[in-house]
N, C-alpha and C positions, 0 to 999 in steps of 0.2 A: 754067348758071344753073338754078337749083331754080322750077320752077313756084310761085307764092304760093298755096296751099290754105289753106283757111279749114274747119277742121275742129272741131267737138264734141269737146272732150277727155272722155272717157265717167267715167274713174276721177272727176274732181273735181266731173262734172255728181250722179254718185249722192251724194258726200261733200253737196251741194247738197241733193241729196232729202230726204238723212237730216234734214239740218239744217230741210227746212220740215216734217220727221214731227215733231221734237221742239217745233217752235214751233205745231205742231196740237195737242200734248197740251198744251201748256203755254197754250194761249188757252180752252181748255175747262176748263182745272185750277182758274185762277187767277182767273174769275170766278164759277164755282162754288162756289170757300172762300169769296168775296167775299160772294155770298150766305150762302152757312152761317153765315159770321161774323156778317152784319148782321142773321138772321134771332133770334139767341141774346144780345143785349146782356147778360143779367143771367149770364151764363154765368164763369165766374171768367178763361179762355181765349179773352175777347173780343181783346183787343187785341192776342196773337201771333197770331191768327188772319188777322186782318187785316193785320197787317203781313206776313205770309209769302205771304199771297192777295197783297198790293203787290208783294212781291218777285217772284213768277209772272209778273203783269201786266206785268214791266216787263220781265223776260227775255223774255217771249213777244214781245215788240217786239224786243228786241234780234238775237234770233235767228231772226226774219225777215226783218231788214233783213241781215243775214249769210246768212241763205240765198241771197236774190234778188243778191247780190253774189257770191256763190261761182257760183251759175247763171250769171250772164252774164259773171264771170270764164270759165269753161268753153267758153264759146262765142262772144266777141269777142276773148280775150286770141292776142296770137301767141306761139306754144311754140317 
């Protein structure tokens, strides 16, 4: 009988890191346009701006809430 270890799988913990580097660039990117966009209204590139700043915002969730699941996939799931 195989002893039950409860180990860190390391390959999917970094796949995890990456995934909260991307969601660090993407929470700084995406309310930064947010602002540029609102600060320019008579700008002709108001409203892509802001919708693309939306679409950052919303990945930038997205791909936290997939980080933090890939992490403790990593480290409670059994392999």
């Amino acid at each position: 009988m195989e002893p039950d270890t409860k180990r860190t799988d390391k390959e999917v913990l970094i796949k995890g890191i990456k995934t909260m580097g991307i969601t660090l660039i993407l929470m700084f990117l995406g309310p930064s346009l947010f602002y540029v966009g609102l600060s320019n209204p008579e700008k002709p590139l108001y409203i892509p701006i802001l919708l693309v700043a939306g679409i950052l915002c919303i990945l930038a969730i997205y791909f936290g809430f997939k980080g933090l699941k890939i992490i403790m996939d990593s480290m409670f799931k059994k392999h």
